[in-house]
C-alpha positions as CSV (number, residue, x, y, z in Angstrom):
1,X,-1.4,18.8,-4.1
2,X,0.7,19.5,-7.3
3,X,2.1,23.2,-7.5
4,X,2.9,23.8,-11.7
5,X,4.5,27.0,-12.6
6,X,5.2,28.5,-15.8
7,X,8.1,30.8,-16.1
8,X,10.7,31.9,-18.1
9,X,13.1,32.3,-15.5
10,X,13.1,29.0,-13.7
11,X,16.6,29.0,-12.2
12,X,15.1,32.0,-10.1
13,X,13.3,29.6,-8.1
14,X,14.9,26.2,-7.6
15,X,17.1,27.4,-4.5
16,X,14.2,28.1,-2.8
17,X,12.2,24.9,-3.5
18,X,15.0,22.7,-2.9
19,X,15.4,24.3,0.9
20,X,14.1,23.9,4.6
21,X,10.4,22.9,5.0
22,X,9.2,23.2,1.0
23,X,12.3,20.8,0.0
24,X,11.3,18.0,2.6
25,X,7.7,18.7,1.6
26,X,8.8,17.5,-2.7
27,X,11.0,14.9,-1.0
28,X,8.4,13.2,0.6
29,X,5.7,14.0,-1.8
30,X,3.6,15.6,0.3
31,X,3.3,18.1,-2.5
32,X,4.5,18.3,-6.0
33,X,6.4,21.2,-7.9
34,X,6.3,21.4,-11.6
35,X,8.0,24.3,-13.8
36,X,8.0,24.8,-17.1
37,X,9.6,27.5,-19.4
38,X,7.3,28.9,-22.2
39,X,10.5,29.2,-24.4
40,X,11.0,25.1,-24.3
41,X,7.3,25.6,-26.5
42,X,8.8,28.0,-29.0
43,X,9.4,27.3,-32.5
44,X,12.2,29.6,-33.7
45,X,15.7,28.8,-32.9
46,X,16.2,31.4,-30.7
47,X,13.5,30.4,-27.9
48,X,11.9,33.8,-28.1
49,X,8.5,34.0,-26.0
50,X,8.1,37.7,-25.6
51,X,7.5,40.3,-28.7
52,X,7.2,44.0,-29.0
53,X,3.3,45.2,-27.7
54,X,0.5,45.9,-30.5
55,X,0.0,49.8,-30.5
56,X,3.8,50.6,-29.3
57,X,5.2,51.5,-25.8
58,X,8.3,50.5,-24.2
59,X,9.2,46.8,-23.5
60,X,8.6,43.5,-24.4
61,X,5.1,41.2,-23.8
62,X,5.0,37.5,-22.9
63,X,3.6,36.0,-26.2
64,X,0.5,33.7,-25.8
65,X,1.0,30.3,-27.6
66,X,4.1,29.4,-25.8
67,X,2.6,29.9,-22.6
68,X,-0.7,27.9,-24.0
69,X,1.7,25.3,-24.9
70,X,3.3,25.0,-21.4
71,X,-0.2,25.2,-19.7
72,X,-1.8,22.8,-22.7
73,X,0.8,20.1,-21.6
74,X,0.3,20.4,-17.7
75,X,-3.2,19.8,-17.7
76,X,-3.6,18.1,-20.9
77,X,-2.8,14.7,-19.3
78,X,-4.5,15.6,-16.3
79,X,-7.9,13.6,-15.6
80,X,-11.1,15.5,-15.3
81,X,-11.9,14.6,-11.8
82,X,-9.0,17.2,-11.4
83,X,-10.0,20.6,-9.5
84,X,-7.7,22.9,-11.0
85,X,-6.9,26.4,-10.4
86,X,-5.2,28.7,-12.9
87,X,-4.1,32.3,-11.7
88,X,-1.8,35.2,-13.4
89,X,-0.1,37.8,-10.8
90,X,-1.2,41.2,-11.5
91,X,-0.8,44.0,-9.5
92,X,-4.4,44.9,-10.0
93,X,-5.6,41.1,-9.0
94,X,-7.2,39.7,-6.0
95,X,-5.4,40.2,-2.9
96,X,-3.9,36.9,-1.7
97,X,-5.1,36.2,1.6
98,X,-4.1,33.8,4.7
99,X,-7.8,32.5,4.0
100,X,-7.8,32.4,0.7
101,X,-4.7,30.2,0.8
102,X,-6.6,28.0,3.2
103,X,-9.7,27.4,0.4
104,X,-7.6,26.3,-1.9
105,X,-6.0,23.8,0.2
106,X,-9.3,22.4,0.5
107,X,-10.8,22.8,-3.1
108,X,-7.9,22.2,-5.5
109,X,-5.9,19.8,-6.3
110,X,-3.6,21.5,-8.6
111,X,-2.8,25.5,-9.2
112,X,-1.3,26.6,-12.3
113,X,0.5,29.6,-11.7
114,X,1.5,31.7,-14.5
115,X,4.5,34.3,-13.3
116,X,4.9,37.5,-15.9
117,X,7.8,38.8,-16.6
118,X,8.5,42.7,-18.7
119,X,5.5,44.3,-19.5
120,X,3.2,41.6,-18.3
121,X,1.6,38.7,-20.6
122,X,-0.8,38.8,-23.3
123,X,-4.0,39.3,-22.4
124,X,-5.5,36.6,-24.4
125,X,-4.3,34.1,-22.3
126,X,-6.4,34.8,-19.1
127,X,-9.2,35.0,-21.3
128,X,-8.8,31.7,-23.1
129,X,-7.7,29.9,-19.4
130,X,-10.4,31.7,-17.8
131,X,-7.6,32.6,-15.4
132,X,-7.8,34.7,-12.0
133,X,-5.6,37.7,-11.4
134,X,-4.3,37.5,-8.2
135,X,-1.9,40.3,-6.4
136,X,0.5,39.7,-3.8
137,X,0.4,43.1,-2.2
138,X,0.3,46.7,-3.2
139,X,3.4,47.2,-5.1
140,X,5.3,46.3,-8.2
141,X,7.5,43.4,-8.7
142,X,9.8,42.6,-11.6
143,X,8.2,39.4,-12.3
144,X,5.5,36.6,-10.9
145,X,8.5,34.3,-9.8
146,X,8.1,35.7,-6.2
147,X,4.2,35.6,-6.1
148,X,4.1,31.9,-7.2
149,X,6.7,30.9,-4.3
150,X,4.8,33.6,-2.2
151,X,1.2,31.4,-2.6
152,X,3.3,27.7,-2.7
153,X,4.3,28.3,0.2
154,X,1.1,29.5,1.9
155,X,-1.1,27.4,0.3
156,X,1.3,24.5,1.5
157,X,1.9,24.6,4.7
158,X,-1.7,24.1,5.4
159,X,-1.7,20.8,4.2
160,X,-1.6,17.8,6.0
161,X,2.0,16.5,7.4
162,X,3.5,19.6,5.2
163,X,5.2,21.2,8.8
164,X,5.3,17.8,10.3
165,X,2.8,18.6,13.1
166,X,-1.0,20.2,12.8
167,X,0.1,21.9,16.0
168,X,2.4,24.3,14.0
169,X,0.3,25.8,12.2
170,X,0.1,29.0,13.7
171,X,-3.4,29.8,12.8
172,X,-4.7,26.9,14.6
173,X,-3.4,27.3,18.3
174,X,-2.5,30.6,20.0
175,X,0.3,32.0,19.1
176,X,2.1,35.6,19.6
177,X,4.3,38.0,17.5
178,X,6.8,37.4,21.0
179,X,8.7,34.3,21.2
180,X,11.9,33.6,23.6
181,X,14.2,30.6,23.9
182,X,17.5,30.4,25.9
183,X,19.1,31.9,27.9
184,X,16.6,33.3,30.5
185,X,18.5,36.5,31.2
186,X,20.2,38.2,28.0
187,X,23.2,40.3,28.5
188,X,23.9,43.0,25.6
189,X,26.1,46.3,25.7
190,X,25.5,46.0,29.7
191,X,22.0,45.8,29.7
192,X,19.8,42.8,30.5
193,X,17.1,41.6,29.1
194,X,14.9,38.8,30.8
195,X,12.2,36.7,29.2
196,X,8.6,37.5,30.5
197,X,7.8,35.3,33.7
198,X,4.5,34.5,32.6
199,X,6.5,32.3,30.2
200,X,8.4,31.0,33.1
201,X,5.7,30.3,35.3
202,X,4.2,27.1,33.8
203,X,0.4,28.1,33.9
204,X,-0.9,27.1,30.1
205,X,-4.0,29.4,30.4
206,X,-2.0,32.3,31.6
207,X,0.5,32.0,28.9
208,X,-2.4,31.3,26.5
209,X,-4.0,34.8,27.7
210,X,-0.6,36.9,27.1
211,X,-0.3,35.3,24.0
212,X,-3.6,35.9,22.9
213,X,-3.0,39.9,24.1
214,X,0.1,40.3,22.0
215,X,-1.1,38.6,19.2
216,X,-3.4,41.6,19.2
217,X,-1.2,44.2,19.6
């Protein structure tokens, strides 16, 4: 699956996709990361891709051709057996879900994710993509670069061989908000703290069944 981003604060990212589980995923082309910068499609000399909003207010707007542009080469190329998906982070969107993640694992083969920054993006552009607003939870963040890795990373690790074993995926097996590894007994400011026995005991459907009760707490 190929993960394209447009944003025109790239650097904000690349830390993060070059790292841990999402890194290995590129380097073994599992998945594939694209980002592009709407002010590499500018025209002026000065790379601008935001201007002053129609009918005044405070701050800048994400101008529309640029980010046309960006999108325009991404998909241009791409054949039409391509399932693509195209969303825009709002805080009025769709709430992203675990399950919604998981559908577009299975339907798509491509997302184009397009991060605002300022005072948000034109609004011409979800029209002409026939983009989806989609909102990360209920609050306000200073740009889409967090939402895009937010969904990558969701959307990824349910595809095959991304986390190396099916078994890890949590929402497959039973798992619990409780986890303990060694040592058995912990010692801290003269108190101890043991790890359940149940966990000690080496009866699967036990474990299974206090799993299952505090993964519902």
């Amino acid at each position: 699956m190929k993960f394209n981003i447009i944003s025109v604060v790239p650097e904000a990212m690349e830390s993060y996709l070059n790292s841990s589980i999402i890194g290995r995923a590129v380097g073994t082309k599992k998945i594939k990361v694209k980002i592009l910068n709407p002010r590499d499609f500018t025209a002026d000399k000065h790379r601008k891709a935001d201007e002053r909003p129609y009918g005044g207010g405070p701050g800048m707007v994400l101008k529309a051709e640029p980010i046309l542009k960006a999108v325009q080469k991404l998909t241009g190329r791409t054949g039409k057996t391509k399932k693509i998906k195209t969303i825009i982070f709002s805080p009025g969107g769709k709430l992203f879900t675990n399950e919604l993640a998981a559908k577009w694992a299975k339907t798509y083969d491509e997302l184009v994710m397009i991060s605002g920054r300022y005072e948000g993006i034109d609004a011409r552009v979800k029209k002409i993509l026939k983009a989806e607003e989609i909102s990360v939870g209920p609050y306000v963040l200073t740009g889409g670069e967090l939402p895009a890795l937010i969904v990558l990373d969701t959307v990824a690790r349910k595809l095959p061989g991304v986390l190396g074993s099916d078994e890890s995926v949590e929402e497959r097996r039973v798992a619990s908000g409780e986890v303990y590894t060694r040592p058995e007994v912990l010692e801290y400011e003269k108190k101890k703290y043991r790890v359940p026995k149940v966990l000690l005991s080496g009866h699967h459907k036990n474990i299974d069944g206090w799993r299952g009760e505090r993964k519902s707490l």
